[in-house]
MARMAR-189577 format. One line per 2 residues: their letters; for each residue x, y, z of C-alpha. Coordinates in pm, 1 decimal, padded with zeros to 6 digits. Example, Ala and Ser with C-alpha at 12.3 -4.5 7.8 and 13.67 -1.06 7.14 Angstrom:
REM residues 2
AS) 01230.0:-00450.0:00780.0 ~ 01367.0:-00106.0:00714.0
***
This chain:
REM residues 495
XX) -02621.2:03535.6:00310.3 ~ -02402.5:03852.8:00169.0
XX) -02062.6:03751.4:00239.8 ~ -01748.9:03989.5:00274.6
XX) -01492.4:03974.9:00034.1 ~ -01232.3:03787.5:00275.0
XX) -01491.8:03533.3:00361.9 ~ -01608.0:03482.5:-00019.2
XX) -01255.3:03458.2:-00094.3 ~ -01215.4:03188.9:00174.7
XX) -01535.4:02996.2:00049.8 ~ -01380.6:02975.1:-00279.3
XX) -01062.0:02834.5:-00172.3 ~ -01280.5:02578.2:-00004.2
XX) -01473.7:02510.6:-00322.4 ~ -01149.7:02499.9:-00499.0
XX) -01294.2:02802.4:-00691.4 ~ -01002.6:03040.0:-00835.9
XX) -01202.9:03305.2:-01039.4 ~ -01034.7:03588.3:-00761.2
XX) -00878.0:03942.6:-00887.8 ~ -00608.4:04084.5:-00857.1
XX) -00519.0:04441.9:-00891.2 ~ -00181.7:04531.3:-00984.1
XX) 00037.4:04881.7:-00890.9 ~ -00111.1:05126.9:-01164.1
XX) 00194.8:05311.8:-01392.3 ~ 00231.8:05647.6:-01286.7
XX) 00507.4:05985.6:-01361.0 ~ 00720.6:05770.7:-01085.8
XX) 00666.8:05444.6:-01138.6 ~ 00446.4:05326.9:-00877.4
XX) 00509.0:05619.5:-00610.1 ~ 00309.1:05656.4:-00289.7
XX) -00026.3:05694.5:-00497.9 ~ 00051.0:05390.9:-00678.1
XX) 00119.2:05185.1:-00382.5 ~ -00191.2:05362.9:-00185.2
XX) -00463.5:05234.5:-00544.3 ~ -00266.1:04909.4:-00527.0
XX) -00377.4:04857.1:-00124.7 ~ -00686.1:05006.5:-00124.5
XX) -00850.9:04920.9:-00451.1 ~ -00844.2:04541.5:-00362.9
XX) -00984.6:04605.4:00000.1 ~ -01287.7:04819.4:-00160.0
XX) -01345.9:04515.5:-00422.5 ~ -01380.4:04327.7:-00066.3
XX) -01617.9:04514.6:00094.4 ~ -01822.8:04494.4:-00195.4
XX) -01811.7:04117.7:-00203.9 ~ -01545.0:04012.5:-00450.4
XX) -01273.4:03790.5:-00401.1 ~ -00982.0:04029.4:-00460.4
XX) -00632.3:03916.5:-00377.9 ~ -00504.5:04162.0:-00114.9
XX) -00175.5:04325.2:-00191.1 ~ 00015.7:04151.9:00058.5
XX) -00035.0:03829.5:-00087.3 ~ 00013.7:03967.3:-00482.7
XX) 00315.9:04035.9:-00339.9 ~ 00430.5:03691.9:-00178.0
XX) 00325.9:03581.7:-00515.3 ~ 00622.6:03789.0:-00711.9
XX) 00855.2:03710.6:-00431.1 ~ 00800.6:03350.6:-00560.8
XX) 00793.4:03402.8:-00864.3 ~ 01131.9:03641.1:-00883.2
XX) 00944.9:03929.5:-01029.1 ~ 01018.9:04245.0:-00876.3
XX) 00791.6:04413.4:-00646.0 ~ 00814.5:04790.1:-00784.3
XX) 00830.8:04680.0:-01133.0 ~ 00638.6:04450.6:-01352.9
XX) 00499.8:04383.9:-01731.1 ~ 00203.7:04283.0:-01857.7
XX) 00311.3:03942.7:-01893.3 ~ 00462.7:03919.7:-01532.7
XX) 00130.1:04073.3:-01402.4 ~ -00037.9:03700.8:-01607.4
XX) 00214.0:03528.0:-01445.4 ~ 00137.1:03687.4:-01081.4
XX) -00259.4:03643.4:-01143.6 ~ -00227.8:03281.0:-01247.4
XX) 00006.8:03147.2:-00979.8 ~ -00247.1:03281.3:-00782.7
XX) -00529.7:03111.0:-00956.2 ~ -00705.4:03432.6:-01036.0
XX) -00892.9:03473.5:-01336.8 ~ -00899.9:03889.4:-01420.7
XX) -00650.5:04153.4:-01379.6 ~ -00674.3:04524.4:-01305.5
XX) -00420.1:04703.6:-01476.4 ~ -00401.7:05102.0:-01516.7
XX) -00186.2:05447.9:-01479.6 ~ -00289.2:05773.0:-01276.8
XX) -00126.4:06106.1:-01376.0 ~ -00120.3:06399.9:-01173.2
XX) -00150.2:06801.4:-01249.8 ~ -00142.4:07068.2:-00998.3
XX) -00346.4:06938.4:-00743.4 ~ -00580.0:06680.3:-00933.8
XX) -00498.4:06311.9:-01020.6 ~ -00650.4:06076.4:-01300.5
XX) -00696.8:05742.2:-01236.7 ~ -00745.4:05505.4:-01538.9
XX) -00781.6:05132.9:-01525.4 ~ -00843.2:04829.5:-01727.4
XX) -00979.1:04462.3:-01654.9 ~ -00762.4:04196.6:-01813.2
XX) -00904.1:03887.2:-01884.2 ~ -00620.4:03624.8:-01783.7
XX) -00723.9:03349.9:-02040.7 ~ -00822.7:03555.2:-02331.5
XX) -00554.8:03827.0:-02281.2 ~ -00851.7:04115.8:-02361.3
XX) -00851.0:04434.4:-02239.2 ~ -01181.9:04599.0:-02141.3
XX) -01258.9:04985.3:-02221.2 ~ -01077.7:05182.0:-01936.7
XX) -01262.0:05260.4:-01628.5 ~ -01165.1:05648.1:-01571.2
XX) -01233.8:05885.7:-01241.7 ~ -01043.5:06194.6:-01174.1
XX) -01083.5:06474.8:-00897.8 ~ -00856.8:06625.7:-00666.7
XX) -00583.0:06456.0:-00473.7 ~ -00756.1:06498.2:-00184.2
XX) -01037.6:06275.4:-00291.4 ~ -00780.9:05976.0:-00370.2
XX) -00926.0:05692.9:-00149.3 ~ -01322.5:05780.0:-00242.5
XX) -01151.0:05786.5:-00667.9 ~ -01014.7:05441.4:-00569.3
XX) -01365.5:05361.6:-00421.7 ~ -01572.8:05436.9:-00723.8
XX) -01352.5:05261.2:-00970.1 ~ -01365.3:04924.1:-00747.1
XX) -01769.8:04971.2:-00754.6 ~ -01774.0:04974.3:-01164.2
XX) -01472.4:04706.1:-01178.4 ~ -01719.2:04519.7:-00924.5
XX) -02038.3:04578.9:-01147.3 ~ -01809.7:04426.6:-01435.3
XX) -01805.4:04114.8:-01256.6 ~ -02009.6:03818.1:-01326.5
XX) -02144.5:03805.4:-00941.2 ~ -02160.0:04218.5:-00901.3
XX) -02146.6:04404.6:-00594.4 ~ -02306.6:04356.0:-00273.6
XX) -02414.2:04676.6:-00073.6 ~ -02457.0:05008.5:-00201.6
XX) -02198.5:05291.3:-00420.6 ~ -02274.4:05521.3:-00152.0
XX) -02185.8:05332.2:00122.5 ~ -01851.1:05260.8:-00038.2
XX) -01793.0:05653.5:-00081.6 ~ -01890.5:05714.2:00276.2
XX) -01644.0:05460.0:00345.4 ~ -01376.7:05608.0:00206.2
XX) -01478.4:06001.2:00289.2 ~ -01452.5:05904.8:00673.8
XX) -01084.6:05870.3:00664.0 ~ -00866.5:06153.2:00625.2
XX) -00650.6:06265.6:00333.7 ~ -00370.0:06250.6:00556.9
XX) -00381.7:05901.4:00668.9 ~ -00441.8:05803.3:00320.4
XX) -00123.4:05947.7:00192.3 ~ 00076.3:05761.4:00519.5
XX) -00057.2:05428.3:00405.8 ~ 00076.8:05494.2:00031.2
XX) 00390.8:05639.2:00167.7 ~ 00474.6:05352.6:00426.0
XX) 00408.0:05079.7:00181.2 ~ 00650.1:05240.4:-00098.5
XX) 00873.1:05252.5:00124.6 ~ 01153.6:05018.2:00062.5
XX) 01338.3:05004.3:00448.4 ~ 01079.5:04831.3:00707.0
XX) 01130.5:05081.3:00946.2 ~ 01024.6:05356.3:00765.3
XX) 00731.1:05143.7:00602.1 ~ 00652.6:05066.6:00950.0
XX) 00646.2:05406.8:01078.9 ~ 00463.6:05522.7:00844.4
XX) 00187.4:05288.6:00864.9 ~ 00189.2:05356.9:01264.1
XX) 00173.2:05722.9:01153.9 ~ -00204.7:05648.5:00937.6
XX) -00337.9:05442.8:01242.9 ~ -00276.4:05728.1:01440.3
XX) -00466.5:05944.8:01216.5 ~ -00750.4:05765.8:01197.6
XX) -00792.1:05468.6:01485.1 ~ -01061.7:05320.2:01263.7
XX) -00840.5:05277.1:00910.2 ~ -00846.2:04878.3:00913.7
XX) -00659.3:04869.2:00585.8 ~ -00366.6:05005.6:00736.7
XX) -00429.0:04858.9:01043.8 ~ -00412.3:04512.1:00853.5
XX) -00078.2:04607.0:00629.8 ~ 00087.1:04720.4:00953.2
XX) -00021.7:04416.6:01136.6 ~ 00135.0:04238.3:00856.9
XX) 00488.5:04382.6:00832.4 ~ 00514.6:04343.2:01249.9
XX) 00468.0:03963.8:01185.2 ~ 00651.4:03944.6:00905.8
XX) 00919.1:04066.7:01133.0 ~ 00881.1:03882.1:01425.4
XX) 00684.1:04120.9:01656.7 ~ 00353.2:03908.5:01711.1
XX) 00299.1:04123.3:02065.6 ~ 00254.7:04482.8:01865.0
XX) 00051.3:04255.6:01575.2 ~ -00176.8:04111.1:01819.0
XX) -00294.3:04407.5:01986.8 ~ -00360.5:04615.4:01675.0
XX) -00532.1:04314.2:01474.4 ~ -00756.2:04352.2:01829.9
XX) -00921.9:04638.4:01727.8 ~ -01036.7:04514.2:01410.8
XX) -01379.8:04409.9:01541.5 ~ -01609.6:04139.9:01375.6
XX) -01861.8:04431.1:01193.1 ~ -01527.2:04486.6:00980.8
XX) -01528.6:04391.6:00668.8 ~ -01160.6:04266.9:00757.7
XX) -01248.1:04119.1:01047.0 ~ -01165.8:03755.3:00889.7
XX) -00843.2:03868.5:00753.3 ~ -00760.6:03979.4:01106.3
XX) -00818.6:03682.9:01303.8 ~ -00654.2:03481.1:01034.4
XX) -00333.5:03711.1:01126.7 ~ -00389.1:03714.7:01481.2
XX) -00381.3:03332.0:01485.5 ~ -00030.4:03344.1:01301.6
XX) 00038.6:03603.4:01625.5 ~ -00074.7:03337.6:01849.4
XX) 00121.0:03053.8:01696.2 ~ 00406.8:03313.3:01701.1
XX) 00413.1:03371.7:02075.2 ~ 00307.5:03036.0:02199.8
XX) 00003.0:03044.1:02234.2 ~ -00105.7:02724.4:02081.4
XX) -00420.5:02671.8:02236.9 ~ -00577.8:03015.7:02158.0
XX) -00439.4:02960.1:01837.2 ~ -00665.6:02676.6:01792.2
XX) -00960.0:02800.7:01895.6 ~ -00928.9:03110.1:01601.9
XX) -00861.7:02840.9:01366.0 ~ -01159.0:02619.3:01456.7
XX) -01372.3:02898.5:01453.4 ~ -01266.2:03046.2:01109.9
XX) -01286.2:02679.8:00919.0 ~ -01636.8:02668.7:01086.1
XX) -01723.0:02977.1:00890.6 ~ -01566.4:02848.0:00551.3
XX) -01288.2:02540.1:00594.3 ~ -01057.3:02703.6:00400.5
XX) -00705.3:02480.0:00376.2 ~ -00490.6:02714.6:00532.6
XX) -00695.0:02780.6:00853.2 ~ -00737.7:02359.9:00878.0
XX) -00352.0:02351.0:00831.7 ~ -00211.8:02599.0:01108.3
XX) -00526.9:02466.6:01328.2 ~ -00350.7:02108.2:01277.7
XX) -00009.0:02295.8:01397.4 ~ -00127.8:02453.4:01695.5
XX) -00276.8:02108.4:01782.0 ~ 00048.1:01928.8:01687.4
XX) 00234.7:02212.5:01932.6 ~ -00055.9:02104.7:02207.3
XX) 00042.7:01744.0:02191.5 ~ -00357.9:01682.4:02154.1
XX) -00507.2:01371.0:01958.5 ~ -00851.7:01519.4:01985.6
XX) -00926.4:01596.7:01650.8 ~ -00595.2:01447.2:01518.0
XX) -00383.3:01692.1:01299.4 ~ -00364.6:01480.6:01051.0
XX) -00733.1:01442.3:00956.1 ~ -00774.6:01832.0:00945.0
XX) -00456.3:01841.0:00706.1 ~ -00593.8:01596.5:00507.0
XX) -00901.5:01786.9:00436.7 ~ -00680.0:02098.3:00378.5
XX) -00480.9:01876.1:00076.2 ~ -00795.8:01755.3:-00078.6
XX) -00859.5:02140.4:-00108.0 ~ -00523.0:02233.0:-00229.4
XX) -00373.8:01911.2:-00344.9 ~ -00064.5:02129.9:-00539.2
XX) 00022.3:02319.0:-00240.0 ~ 00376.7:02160.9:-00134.9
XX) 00334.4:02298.8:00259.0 ~ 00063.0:02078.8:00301.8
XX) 00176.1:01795.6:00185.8 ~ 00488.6:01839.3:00397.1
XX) 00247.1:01937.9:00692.3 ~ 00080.4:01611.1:00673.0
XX) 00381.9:01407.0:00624.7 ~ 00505.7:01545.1:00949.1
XX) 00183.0:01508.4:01129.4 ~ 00168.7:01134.4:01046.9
XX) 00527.5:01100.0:01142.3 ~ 00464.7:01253.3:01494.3
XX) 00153.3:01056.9:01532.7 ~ 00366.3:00681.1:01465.0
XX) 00287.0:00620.8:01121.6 ~ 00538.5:00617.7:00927.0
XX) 00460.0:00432.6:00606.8 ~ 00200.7:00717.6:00558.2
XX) 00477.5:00984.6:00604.2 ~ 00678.7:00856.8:00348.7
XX) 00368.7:00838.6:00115.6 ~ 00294.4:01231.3:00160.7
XX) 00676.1:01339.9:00228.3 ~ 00751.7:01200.0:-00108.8
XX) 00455.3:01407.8:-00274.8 ~ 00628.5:01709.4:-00101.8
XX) 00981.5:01642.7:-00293.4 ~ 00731.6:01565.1:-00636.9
XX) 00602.6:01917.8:-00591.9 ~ 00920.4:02085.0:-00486.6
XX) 01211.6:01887.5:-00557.7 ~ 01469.5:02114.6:-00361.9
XX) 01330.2:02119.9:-00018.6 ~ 01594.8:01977.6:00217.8
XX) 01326.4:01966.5:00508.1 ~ 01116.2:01714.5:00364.2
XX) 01399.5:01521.0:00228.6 ~ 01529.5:01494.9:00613.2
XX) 01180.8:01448.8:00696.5 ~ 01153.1:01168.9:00460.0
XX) 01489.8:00981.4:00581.0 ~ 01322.6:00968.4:00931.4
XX) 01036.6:00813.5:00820.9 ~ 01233.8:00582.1:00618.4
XX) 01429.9:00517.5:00951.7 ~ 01104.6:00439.3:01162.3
XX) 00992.6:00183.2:00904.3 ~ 01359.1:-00026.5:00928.0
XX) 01492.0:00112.4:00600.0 ~ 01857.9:00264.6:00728.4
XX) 01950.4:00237.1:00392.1 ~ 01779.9:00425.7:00225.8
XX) 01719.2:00664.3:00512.0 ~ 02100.2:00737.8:00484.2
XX) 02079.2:00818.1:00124.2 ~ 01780.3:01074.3:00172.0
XX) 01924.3:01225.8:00450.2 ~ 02260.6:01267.0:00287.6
XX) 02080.4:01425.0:-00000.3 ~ 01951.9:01640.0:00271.6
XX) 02279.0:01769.9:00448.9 ~ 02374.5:01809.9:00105.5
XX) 02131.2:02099.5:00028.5 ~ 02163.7:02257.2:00417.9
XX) 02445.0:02206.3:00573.4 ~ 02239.4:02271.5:00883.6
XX) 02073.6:01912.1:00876.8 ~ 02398.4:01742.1:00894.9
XX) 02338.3:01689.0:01271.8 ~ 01974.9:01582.7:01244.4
XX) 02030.5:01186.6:01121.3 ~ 01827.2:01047.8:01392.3
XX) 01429.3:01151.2:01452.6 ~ 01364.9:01399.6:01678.8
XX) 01003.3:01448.7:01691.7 ~ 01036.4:01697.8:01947.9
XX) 01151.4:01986.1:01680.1 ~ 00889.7:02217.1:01522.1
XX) 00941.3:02142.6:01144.6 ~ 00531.6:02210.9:01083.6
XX) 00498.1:02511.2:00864.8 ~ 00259.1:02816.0:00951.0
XX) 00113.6:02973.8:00663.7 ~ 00065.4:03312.5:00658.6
XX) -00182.6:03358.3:00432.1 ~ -00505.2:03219.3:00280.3
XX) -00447.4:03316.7:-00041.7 ~ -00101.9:03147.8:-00057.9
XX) -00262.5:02797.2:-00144.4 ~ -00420.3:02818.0:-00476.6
XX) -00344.0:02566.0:-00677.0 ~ -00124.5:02649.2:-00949.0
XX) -00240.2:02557.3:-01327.2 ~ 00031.6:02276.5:-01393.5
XX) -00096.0:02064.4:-01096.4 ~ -00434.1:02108.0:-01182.9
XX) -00342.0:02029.3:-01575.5 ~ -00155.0:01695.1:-01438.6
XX) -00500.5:01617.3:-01199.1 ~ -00773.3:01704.9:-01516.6
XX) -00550.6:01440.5:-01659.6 ~ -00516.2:01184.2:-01415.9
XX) -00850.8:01194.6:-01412.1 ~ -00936.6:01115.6:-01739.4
XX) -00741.5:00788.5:-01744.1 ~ -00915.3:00719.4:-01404.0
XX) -01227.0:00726.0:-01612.8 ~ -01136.7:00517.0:-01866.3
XX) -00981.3:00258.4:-01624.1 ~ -01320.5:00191.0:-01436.8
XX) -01520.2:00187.6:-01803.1 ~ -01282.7:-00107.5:-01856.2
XX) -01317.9:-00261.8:-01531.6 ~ -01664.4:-00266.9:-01559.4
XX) -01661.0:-00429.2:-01889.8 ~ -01435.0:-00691.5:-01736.8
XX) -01060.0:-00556.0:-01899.9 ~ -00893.6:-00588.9:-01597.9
XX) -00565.6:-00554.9:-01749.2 ~ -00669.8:-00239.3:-01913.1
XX) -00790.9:-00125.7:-01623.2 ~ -00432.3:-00146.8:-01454.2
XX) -00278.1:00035.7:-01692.9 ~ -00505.0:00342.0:-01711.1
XX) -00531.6:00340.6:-01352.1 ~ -00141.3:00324.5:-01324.6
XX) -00132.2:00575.3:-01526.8 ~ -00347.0:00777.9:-01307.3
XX) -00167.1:00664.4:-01003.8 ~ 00153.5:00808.1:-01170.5
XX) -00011.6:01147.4:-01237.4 ~ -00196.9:01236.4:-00896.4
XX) -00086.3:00958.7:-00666.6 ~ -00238.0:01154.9:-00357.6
XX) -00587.9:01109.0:-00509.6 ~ -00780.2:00817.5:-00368.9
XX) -01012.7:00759.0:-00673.6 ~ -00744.8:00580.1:-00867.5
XX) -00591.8:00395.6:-00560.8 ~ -00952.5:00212.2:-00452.3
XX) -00999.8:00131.2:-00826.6 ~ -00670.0:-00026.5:-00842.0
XX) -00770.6:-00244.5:-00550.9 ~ -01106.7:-00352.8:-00674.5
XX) -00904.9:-00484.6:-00972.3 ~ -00677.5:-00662.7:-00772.7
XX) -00965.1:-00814.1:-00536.3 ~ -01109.0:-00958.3:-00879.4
XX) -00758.6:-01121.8:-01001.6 ~ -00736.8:-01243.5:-00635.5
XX) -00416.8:-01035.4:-00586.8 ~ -00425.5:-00983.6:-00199.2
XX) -00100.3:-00790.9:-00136.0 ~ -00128.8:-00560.2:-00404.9
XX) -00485.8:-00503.4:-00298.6 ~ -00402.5:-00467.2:00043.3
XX) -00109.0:-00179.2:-00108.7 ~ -00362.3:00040.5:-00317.9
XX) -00600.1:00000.6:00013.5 ~ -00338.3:00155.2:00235.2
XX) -00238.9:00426.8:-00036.7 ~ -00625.6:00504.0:-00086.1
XX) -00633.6:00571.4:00289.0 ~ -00349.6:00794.4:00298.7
XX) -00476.3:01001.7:00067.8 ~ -00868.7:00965.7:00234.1
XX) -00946.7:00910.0:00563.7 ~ -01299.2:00657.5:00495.2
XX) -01421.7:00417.9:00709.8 ~ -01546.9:00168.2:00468.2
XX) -01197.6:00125.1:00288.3 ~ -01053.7:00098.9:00660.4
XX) -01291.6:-00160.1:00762.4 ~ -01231.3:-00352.4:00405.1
XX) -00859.5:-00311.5:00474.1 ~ -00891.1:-00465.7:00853.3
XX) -01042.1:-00765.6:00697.2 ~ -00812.3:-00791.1:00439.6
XX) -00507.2:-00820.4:00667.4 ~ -00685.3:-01023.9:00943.5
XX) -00774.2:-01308.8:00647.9 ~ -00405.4:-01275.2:00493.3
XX) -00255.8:-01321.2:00872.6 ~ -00147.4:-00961.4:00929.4
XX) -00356.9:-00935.1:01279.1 ~ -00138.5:-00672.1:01416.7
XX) -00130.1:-00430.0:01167.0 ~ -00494.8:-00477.8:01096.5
XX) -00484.7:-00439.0:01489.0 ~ -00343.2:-00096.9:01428.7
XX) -00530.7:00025.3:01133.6 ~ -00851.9:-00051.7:01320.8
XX) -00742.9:00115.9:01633.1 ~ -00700.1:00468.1:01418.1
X) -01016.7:00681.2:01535.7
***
């Protein structure tokens, strides 16, 4: 199966691939300028039709808005810093000059790792020919790749020769625009130049939802029909529309269909919102957002996503489990905090509910009022973007090492160490508690030493973190022998 760039880029977020590209703004006389800002859009979109997982530019630039660097300016370090929060393994860096009436383009592959530069990549021509330049640089940084390009150069130029100088130079100048109504305008100003430019199409779509107009967003997304190279990118966007103007159940359905096509974390995650929104139990939220974490176990959102899902659905020992991961990933989210002190509250513990929610009101005044649960409020997070969940390389460095003392742990259960074992698995626990591995371990050493409540804990923990019918059936027995017959009631009543 040749698959688009959008869906290859999905299928590796599923795979918990991250060897993506990114294509940065190349220098220019002006900085960036409308021909920077037109490569920097439709570079990574030509890299896509060809079948590469490029990062578009709208999510390079959610990226720097994270990480504080400036959108019209960056470094060659910055760029590293941009390509590995988003998990992306090459960079394409470069400068176009202009004389007269012809422009150079030049550009480099950066490899993130390494920090080596390739031999530049050079095409030049008239100004006029900027989008089919733009093309035939993205088919040799494609054959430079270690999967190369799917369909042919000359499709690619034909691509890029059916739309109009004109509507080219619209797209570059709405999206250096810095005030959104002039970006906007712009952009609406290339769509009407050529009905069938999908890039700007897509980075209009974009800045309407960003602002809060899902109506306009929804009906131009519409015309980006499934033989679009796009077309996944679209209905990703159109969901967020959907979600946007209530329309929960439709909202569903595009999110069901795209995990179908590759379960990607973010389309399981604002599937498991519109279902929340529905009030349906049929698949539960919370089982779609757990597979979305065990694809992007750093992403903070999710984790706060399934704490609230398990809150709304009554289980709130679980909630504090994956609320508490939230705060370990981002420590200065007042949300989950107040999220957190409910949970605490629905499991009994007013004490320290108070202290988490006054840690809360602290850092947002705004929560002040919120002490008691109100699961009626829409704290569930819609993500805007696929792309936005990479994992970043510290959590990844802190699960490659949890891991390893996993590892050792069940070498020394096996050879009977079982108070080795604990403390490698500890250990392991401490590092990546939200990975079940460590967690069922943990309870087979406690089965051994006849430790029933601390088997019974690393049972429930392992099933927070992995929905599996064995270790729920093993748990159910556990609690009917130790007398527990009405939470084992419960846990066996969970579909």
């Amino acid at each position: 199966m040749i698959l688009t760039g959008a869906v290859a880029l999905a299928a590796a977020l599923a795979a918990g691939e991250t060897g993506a590209l990114v294509v940065m703004p190349p220098d220019g006389p002006e900085g960036a300028g409308w021909v920077g800002a037109a490569v920097a859009e439709l570079m990574p979109r030509a890299l896509q039709r060809l079948g590469v997982p490029a990062v578009s530019r709208s999510d390079r630039l959610r990226a720097q808005e994270v990480l504080g660097v400036p959108a019209f300016t960056t470094t060659r370090a910055t760029s590293i810093r941009v390509a590995e929060s988003l998990g992306a393994s090459r960079l394409v860096v470069g400068s176009w000059q202009q004389r007269e009436r012809d422009v150079t383009l030049s550009v480099r592959l950066l490899d993130v790792s390494r920090g080596t530069l390739s031999l530049p990549l050079v095409a030049a021509g008239p100004i006029e020919s900027l989008s089919t330049l733009v093309n035939s640089l993205a088919w040799d940084v494609a054959l430079a790749g270690p999967r190369g390009p799917t369909g042919t150069r000359e499709g690619l130029i034909l691509a890029a020769q059916a739309v109009p100088f004109e509507a080219v130079r619209a797209l570059g100048e709405g999206l250096a625009a810095r005030e959104p109504a002039a970006r906007a305008a712009a952009l609406r100003r290339a769509l009407a130049l050529h009905p069938g430019f999908d890039e700007a199409g897509l980075a209009l779509a974009r800045q309407l939802v960003d602002a809060g107009e899902f109506g306009e967003a929804f009906r131009i997304l519409g015309r980006i029909a499934a033989p679009s190279p796009f077309a996944r990118d679209a209905r990703f966007l159109e969901g967020v529309a959907l979600l946007g103007v209530g329309r929960y159940r439709e909202a569903a359905a595009v999110y069901a269909a795209l995990a179908g096509d590759a379960p990607a974390p973010a389309a399981l995650s604002n599937r498991a919102v519109a279902l929340l929104r529905l009030g349906s139990t049929e698949p539960r939220a919370s089982a779609l957002l757990r597979e979305a974490v065990e694809l992007a176990p750093a992403s903070a959102d999710l984790a706060f996503n399934l704490g609230w899902a398990l809150l709304v659905e009554g289980d709130a020992e679980a909630a504090q489990f994956w609320l508490r991961g939230a705060l370990h990933r981002e420590g200065q989210d007042a949300h989950a905090r107040l999220l957190l002190s409910w949970a605490l509250r629905r499991a009994g513990r007013a004490e320290e509910a108070d202290v988490q929610w006054q840690a809360a009101s602290a850092g947002n005044a705004s929560l002040g009022p919120l002490r008691e649960p109100n699961l009626s409020r829409r704290f569930e997070r819609i993500l805007a973007s696929e792309r936005a969940l990479v994992v970043d390389p510290e959590g990844r460095s802190e699960a490659e090492q949890a891991a390893t003392h996993a590892s050792r742990g069940e070498k020394l259960l096996n050879r009977g160490d079982a108070a080795g074992a604990v403390s490698e698995l500890s250990r392991a626990a401490l590092l990546d508690p939200y990975a079940a591995r460590p967690h069922l371990l943990l309870a087979r050493v406690y089965r051994t030493r006849g430790e029933r409540d601390k088997w019974a804990s690393e049972l429930r923990m392992a099933l927070w973190c992995r929905d599996d019918p064995a270790v729920r059936r093993e748990l159910v027995e556990l609690l009917r022998a130790t007398g527990h017959g009405e939470e084992a009631d419960r846990v066996g009543a969970v579909p």
